[in-house]
Structures are given as C-alpha cells and as structure tokens.
C-alpha positions as CSV (number, residue, x, y, z in Angstrom):
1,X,-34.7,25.2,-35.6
2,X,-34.0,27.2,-38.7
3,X,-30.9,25.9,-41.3
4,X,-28.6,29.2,-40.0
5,X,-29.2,28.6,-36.5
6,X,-27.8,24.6,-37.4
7,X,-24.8,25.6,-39.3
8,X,-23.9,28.2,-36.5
9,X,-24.1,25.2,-33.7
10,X,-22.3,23.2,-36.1
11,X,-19.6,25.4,-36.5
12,X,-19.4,26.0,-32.6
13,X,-19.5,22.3,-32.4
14,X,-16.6,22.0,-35.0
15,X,-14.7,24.5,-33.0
16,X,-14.8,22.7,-29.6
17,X,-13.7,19.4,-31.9
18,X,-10.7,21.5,-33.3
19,X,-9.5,22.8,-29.7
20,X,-9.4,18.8,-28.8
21,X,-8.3,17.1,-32.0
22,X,-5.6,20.0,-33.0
23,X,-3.7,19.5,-29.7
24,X,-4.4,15.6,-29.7
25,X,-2.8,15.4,-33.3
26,X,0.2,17.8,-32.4
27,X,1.0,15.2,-29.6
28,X,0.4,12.4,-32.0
29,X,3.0,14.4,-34.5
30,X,5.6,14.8,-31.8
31,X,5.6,11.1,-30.1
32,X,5.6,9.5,-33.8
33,X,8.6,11.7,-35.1
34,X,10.2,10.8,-31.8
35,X,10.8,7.1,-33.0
36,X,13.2,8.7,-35.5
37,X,14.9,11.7,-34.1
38,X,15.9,12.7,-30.8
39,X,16.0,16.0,-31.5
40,X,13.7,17.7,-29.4
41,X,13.5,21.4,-30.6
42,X,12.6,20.1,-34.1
43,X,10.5,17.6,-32.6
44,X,8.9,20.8,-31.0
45,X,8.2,22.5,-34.5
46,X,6.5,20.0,-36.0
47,X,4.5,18.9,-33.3
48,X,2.9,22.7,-33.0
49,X,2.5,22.9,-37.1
50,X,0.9,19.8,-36.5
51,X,-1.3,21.7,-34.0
52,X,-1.6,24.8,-36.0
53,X,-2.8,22.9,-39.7
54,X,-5.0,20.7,-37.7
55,X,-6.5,24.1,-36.4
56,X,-6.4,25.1,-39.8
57,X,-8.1,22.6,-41.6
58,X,-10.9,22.2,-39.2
59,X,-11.3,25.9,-38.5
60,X,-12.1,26.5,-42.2
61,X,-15.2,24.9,-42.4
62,X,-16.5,25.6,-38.7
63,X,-16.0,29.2,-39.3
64,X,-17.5,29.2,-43.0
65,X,-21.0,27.3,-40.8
66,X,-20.4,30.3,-38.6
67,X,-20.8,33.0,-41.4
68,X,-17.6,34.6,-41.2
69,X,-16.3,36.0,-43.8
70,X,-12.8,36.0,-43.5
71,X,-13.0,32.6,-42.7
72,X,-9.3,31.9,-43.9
73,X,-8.1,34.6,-41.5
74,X,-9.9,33.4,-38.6
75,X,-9.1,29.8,-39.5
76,X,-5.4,31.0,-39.3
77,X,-6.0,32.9,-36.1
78,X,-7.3,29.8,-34.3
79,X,-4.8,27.3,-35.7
80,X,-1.9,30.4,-34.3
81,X,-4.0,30.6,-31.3
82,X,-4.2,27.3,-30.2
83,X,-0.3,26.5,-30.9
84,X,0.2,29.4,-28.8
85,X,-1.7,27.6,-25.9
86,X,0.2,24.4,-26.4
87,X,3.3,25.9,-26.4
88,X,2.5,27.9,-23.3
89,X,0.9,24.5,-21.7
90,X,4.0,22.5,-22.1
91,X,6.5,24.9,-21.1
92,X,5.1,25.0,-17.6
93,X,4.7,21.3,-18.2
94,X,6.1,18.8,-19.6
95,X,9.2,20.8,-20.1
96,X,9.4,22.3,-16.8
97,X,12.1,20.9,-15.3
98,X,12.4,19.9,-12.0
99,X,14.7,20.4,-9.2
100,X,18.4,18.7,-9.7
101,X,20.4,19.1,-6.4
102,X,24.7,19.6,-6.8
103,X,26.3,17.0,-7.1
104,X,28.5,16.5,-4.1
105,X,32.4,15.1,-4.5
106,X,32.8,11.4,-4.2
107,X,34.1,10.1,-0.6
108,X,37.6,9.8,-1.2
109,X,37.6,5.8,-0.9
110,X,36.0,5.9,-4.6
111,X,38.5,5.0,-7.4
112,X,37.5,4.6,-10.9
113,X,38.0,1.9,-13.4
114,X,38.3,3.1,-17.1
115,X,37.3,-0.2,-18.9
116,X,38.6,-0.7,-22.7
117,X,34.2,-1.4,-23.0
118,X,34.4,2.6,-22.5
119,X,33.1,2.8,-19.3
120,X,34.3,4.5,-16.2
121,X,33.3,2.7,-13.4
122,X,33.7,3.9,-9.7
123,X,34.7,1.3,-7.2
124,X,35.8,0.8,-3.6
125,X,38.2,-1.4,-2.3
126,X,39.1,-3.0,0.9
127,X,42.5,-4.7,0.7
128,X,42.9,-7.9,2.3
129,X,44.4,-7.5,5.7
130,X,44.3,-11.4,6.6
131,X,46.1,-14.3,5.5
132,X,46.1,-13.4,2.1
133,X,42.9,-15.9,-0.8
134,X,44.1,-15.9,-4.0
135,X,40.6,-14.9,-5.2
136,X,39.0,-11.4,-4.9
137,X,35.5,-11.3,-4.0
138,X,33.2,-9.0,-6.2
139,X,29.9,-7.5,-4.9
140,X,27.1,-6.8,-7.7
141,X,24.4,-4.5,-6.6
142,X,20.8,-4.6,-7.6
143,X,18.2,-2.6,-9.4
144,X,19.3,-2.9,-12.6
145,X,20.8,0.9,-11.8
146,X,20.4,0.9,-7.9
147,X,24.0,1.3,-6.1
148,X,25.2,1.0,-2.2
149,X,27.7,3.4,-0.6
150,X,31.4,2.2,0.3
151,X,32.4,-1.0,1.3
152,X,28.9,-3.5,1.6
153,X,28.0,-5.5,4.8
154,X,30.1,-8.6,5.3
155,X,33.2,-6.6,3.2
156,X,35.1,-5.9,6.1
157,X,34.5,-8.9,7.8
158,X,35.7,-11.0,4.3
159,X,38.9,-8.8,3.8
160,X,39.9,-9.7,7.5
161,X,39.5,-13.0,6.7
162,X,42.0,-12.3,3.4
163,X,40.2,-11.4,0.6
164,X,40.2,-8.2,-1.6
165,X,36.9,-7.3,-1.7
166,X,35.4,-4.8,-4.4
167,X,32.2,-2.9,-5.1
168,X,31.2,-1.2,-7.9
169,X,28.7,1.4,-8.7
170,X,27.7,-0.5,-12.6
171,X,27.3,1.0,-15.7
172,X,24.6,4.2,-15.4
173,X,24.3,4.3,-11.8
174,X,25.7,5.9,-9.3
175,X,29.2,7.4,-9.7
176,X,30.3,5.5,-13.2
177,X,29.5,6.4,-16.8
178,X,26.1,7.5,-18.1
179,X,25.7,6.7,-21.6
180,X,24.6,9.6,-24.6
181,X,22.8,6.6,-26.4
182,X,20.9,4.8,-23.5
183,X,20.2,1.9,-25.8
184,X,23.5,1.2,-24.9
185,X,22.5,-0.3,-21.8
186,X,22.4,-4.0,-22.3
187,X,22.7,-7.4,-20.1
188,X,25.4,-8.1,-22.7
189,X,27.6,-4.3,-21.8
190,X,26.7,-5.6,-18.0
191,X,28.7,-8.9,-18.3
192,X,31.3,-7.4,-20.2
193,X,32.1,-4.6,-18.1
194,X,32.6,-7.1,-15.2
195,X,34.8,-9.6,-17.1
196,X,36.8,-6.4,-17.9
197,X,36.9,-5.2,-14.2
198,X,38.1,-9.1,-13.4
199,X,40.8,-8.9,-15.8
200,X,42.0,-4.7,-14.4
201,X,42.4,-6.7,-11.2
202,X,44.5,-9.5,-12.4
203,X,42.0,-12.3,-11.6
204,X,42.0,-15.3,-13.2
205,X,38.6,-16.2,-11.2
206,X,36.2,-14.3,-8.8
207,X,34.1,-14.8,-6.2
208,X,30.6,-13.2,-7.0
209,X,28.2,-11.8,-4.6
210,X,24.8,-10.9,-6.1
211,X,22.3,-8.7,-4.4
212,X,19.0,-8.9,-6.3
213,X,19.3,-7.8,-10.1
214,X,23.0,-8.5,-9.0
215,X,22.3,-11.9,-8.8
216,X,20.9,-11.6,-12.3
217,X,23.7,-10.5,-13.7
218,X,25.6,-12.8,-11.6
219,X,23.9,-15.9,-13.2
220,X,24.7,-14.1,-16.5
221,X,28.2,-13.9,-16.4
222,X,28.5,-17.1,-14.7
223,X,26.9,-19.0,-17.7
224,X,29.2,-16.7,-20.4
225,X,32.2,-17.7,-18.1
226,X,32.3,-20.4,-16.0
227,X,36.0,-20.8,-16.1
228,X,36.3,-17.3,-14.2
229,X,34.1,-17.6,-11.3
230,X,35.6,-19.9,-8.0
231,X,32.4,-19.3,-6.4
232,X,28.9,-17.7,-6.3
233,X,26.7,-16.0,-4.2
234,X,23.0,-14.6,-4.7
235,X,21.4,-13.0,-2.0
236,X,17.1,-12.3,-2.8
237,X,18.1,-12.9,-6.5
238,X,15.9,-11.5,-9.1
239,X,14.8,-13.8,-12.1
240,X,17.5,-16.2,-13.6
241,X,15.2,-15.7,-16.7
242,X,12.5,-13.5,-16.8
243,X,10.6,-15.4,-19.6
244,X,10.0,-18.1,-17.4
245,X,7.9,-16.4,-14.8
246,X,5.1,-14.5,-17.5
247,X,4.0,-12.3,-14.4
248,X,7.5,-11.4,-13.5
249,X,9.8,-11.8,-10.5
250,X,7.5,-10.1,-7.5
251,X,6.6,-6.2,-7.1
252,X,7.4,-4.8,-4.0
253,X,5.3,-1.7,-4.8
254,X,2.2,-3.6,-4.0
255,X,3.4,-2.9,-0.1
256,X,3.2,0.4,-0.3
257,X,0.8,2.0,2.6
258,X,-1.4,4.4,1.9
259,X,0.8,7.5,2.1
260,X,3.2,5.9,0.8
261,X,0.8,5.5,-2.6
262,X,-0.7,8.9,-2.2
263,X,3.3,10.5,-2.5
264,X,4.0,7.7,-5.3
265,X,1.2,8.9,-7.7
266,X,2.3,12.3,-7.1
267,X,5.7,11.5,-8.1
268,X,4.7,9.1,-10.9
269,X,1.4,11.7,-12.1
270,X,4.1,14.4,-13.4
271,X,3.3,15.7,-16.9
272,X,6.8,15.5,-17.5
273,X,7.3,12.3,-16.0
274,X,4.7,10.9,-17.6
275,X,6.0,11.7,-21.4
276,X,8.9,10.8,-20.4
277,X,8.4,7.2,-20.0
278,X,5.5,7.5,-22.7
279,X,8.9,8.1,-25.1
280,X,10.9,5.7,-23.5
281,X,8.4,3.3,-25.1
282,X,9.2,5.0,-28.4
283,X,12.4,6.4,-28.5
284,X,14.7,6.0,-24.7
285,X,17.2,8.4,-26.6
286,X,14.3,10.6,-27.2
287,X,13.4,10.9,-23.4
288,X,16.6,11.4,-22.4
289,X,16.8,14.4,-24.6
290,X,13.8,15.5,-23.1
291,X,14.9,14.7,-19.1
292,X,18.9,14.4,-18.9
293,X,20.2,11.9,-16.4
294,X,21.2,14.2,-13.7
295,X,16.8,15.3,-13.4
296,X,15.8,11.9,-14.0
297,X,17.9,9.9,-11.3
298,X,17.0,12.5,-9.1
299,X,12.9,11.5,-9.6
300,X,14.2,8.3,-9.4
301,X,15.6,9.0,-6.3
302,X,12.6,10.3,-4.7
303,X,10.9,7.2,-6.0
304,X,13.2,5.1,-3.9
305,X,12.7,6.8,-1.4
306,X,8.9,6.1,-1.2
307,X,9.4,2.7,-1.2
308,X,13.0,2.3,0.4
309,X,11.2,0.4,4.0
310,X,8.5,-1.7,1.9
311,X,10.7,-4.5,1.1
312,X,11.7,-5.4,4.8
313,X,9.6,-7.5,7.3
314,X,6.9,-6.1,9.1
315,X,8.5,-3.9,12.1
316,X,11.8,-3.7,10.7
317,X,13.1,0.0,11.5
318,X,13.7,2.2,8.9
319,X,17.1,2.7,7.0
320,X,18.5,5.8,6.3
321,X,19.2,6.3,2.9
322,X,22.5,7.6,1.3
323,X,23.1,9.6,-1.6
324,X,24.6,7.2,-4.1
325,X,22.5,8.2,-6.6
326,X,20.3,5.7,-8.7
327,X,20.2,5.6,-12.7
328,X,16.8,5.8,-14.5
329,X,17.9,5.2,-17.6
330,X,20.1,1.8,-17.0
331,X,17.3,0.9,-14.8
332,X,14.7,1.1,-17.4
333,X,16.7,0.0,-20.6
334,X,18.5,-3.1,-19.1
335,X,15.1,-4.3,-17.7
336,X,14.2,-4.3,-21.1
337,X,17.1,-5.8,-22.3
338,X,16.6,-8.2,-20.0
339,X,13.1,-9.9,-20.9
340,X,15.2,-10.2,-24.3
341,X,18.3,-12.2,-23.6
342,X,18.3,-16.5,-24.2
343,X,17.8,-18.6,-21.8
344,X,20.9,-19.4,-19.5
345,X,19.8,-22.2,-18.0
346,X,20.8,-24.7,-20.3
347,X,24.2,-23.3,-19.8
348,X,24.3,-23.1,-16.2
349,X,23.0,-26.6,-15.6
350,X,26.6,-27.9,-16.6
351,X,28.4,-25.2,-14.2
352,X,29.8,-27.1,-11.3
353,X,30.6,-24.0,-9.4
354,X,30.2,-23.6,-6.1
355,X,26.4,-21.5,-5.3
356,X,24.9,-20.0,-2.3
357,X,21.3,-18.7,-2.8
358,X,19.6,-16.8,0.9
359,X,16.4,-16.2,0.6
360,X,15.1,-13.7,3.3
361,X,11.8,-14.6,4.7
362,X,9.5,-11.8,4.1
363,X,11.3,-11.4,0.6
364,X,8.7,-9.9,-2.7
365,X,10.1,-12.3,-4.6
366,X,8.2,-15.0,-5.8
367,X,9.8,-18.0,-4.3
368,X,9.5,-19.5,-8.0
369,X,12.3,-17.5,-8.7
370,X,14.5,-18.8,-6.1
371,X,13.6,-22.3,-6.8
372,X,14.4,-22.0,-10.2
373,X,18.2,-20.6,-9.1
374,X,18.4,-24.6,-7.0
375,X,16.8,-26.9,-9.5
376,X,19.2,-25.2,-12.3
377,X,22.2,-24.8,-10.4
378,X,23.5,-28.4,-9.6
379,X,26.0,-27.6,-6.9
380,X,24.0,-24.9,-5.0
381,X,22.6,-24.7,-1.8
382,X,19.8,-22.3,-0.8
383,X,18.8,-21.0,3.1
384,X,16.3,-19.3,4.2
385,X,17.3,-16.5,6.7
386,X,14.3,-15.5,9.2
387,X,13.8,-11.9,9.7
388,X,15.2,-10.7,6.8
389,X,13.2,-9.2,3.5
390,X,14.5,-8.4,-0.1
391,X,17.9,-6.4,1.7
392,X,19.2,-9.9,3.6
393,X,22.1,-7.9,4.7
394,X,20.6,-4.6,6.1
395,X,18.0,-6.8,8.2
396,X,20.0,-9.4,9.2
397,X,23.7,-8.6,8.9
398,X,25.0,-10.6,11.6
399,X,23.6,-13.9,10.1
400,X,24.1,-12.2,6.3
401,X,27.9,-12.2,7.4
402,X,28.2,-15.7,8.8
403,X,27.0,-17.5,5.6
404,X,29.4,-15.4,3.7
405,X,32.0,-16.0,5.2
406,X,31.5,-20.1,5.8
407,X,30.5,-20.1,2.4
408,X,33.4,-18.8,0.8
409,X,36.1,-20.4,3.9
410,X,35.0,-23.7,3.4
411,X,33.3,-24.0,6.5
412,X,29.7,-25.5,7.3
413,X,26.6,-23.3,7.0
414,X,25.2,-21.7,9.9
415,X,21.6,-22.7,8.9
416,X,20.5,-25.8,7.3
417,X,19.5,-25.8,3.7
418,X,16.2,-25.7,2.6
419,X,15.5,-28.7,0.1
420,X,11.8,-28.6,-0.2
421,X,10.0,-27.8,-3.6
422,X,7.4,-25.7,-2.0
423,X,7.6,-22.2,-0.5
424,X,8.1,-22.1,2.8
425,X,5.4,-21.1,5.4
C-alpha cells in the first residue's frame, strides 16, 4: 500500500471519527453547561459550537491526509455541516414535543388553600353530617406526586360518622401549585404545607390517613409534630426511612406483563424522555426547561397507566382511571429528597399516638417496610387485609372502611392484629 493511499484512508478514517466525536462532544458541552444554567436556547448554542469546533479541529487534519487544498474551508464546511445535522436531529427529537391534552375545569367540589408556604393547594371537603368529632381527619395521597379524585373511600362513611374529612391534591400534583424551581420540592415543603393546611382549618390536632408515600409523609410530620396528630393511619406505607432498606421499598414494575413492558419501553425509550431525566440527574431545573410540567405529567400519566392494574392481586378487575393528573417533577425530586432526610425513628419511638398500619396481602412492598412502621411505633397495631394489593381501599373497600372507622371510634378491630416478626405466607 503506497504512503498516499494511507494518508487518504486515514483522513477517511478521521472523518468517520469526527461525525461520532463532534456530536458526542456537543452533547457532552450541552449536559455539562446544564449543571449551571437552565437556560436552554443558550445551552443550544454552545452545545452546536461545541459540535461545529470539534468538526473543526478534527476535519483539519483529516482533510490535509486527504489532499485537499482548501483544507480550512472544508474543515469549516464539515464542522457547519454536521451542526446542521444535529440541529435538525434534535428538533424532531429531543425537542419535539409531545402531545399535551386541555386541561379540563376542576369539578366544582375543589377549593383551594393558599398557604403562607406559597402554595395553592386544591382540596375537597366533606363536612361532618353526624354527631359532630372535634378532630378533622386528613387523607395523604401517595406517589410522591400521584393524587385521587374527590372525596377518597371510607370519607363519606367517616363524615357520617362526624368528622370533617379533607383531601388534598399535595404540592406539584394534581390541581395545586407547580413550582418554577423544582428543587423546591422537598420532604421538608411536604410537612410544612400540611401543618399549614392543619392550622387554615383551625385544628389543634388531626387525624392522618396515609396511603403509600402518604404514609411517608405521614410518619414525617408525625415525628416533626407529635403534639398535632390525635391519631394515625398508614395504609401500604412506603419506607419510614429509605436508608434503612439499601434496595428500596418494593417495585411494582417488576409485575408488569409482557405488553405491558413492550408499551413501558416505548414510553420510557423517547429521545426526549430520555434527556429529560438524563438532566434531571444534572440539573431538575434544566429538564424542566426543556419538558414543562403540563408535557411531562402527561408522559407521566401514560406511564401510570401502563402499570395502573399491577399492584393489585392476581384477578382483581381493572380500575378505571380518572384524570387527576400526576406531577413528574414532585415525583422525581421529593424521591430524591427523600433518600436524604435523618432518620425519624428515633423521634417516633417516643410518640404515643395512636397507629393503624394495613397491609394488603398481595402488597409490592417489602414487608420489611411495614415491620419497621410496628417495631418503631410503640402504640401501633398492624392487620393484614386479604385480597387487597398496594390500593387497600380500591380492592377491599368494604373491609378498608371498617378498620377506619373502628380505628378512629374507638371501637375493636375487625381483624386481629398480626404480631409476628416474619412476613406472612
């Protein structure tokens, strides 16, 4: 092989490096720059004269192996050119948007709370109609970011009995407040927002009700204020401390059936999905400058919907899903917040208050993070509820509504408590 026939497949060699690298390094550019600025159109122009001087530099010597003679020319042609393609790439890509229905008005039960924490928080309410309780009872949904709709199972059946019952769509989810600076979404803004909603409805205490990451944040407040909660209950609680179970608190996507995978890696294979959490790694603000709230609960959305039926028992008919829309960004932040927060155990081991922990039967959660709910709590009581999964009350109702409302009348349980240390078969 003679020495010009080398150069030349060196330089075409060089040139098939510089259409990899180039783009590589303009993505490189971008995601590092968006550690420090949100600002995506500038973010945008560095990242392609990243992708153009990269084309540049290695075009130079490529093209002078090649021969050309205007090698500076054609160095700046290719550097241009392959901009061009990544600009073109990622406009149909990664920032195509997709599809964001209307939103439709809230039902006209839906009030809102604006909280002197600065958020505006929508709520239902269902006055008591019974003997009046002195204490309101306050339901805490899950997800972090995951709301219901209206008045939740066992609500009506609690206000006939005399309490004023509330429910409330949390900080970043559903109806209430999205945040411009998602880094604002904190365990810490949680519990506050709820002591603040406990003081707009004159309560000295509350009864809490916690479904899932609702119990979470239920355990949080309680050990921040023990003095303002009568009595708790956590229904399929997540983790009372994340750190304490290294593999987490159960993962319900595992259940997924094979269609049901095939329609979640579509969902979760999106180019503009995908940078979007590769920035939320980085930046959060930075990906939600990229995908606004409205776009990304509405992916979100779809995501739920994948996996809506997976956390049930086997057989358990489908639920039909309302329109209550999830929150991305509160779901994603505050799970990170959440790994971070102290231990509350200590705390809660010297609350006397008055616990009910159901555990459904076919429930993703590992059962060492229910134990750990009785062995810290030292005046709780757990049950198990058969036929039920992770959503106690939309698979058992009728039994989800009994042990609320003996738990918080006073009245003996309707199943016997389960004191064993081991998970039940």
């Amino acid at each position: 092989m003679s020495r010009t026939t080398l150069h030349r497949l060196s330089g075409a060699l060089l040139l098939l490096v510089a259409a990899v690298l180039a783009p590589l390094a303009g993505i490189a550019g971008f995601v590092g720059l968006a550690a420090v600025t949100a600002d995506i159109p500038l973010l945008c122009v560095i990242g392609l004269l990243v992708v153009a001087g990269a084309g540049l530099l290695l075009g130079l010597p490529a093209f002078s192996l090649l021969g050309v003679r205007r090698k500076r020319g054609a160095a700046l042609l290719l550097g241009g050119g392959l901009a061009a393609a990544v600009a073109a790439v990622a406009s149909f890509t990664v920032f195509r948007s997709g599809p964001v229905p209307a939103l439709a008005a809230p039902p006209p039960d839906v009030r809102f709370w604006n909280l002197p924490t600065g958020s505006r928080i929508a709520y239902v309410h269902a006055p008591a109609t019974g003997k009046p309780k002195p204490t309101p009872v306050v339901f805490l949904h899950g997800g972090p970011g995951t709301p219901g709709e209206g008045i939740p199972v066992a609500g009506a059946a609690l206000a006939a009995d005399g309490f004023d019952v509330y429910a409330y769509d949390q900080l970043g989810a559903g109806r209430s407040t999205r945040l411009s600076d998602v880094t604002g979404y904190t365990v810490a803004r949680h519990v506050a927002d709820l002591d603040a909603i406990r003081a707009a409805i004159g309560a000295d205490k509350i009864i809490i009700v916690g479904q899932s990451w609702g119990g979470s944040l239920a355990a949080q407040y309680l050990a921040a204020h023990p003095d303002h909660v009568a009595k708790v209950a956590f229904t399929a609680p997540g983790a009372l401390w994340l750190p304490a179970l290294p593999d987490g608190d159960g993962d319900p996507w595992t259940r997924l059936t094979p269609s049901q995978k095939k329609r979640y890696d579509q969902l979760t294979s999106s180019p503009r999905l995908l940078a979007a959490f590769l920035l939320m790694g980085v930046n959060p603000n930075t990906a939600h400058a990229m995908v606004g709230d409205r776009e990304a609960d509405e992916r979100f959305h779809e995501l739920a919907l994948v996996g809506k039926d997976t956390t049930s028992c086997p057989g358990t008919p489908p639920r039909t899903p309302h329109e209550n829309r999830q929150g991305f960004y509160v779901n994603q932040v505050t799970s990170k917040d959440f790994h971070k927060v102290p231990d509350p155990r200590p705390a809660l081991r010297r609350v006397r208050t008055p616990a009910l922990i159901m555990r459904g039967e076919c429930d993703f959660i590992k059962w060492e993070a229910t134990r750990d709910y009785r062995q810290t709590l030292p005046n709780s009581t757990l049950v198990m509820v058969k036929g039920a999964g992770h959503a106690i009350a939309g698979d058992q109702p009728a039994a989800y509504t009994d042990l609320l409302r003996a738990f918080l009348l006073g009245r003996r349980l309707p199943l016997p408590a389960y004191t064993s240390p081991d998970a039940p078969r």
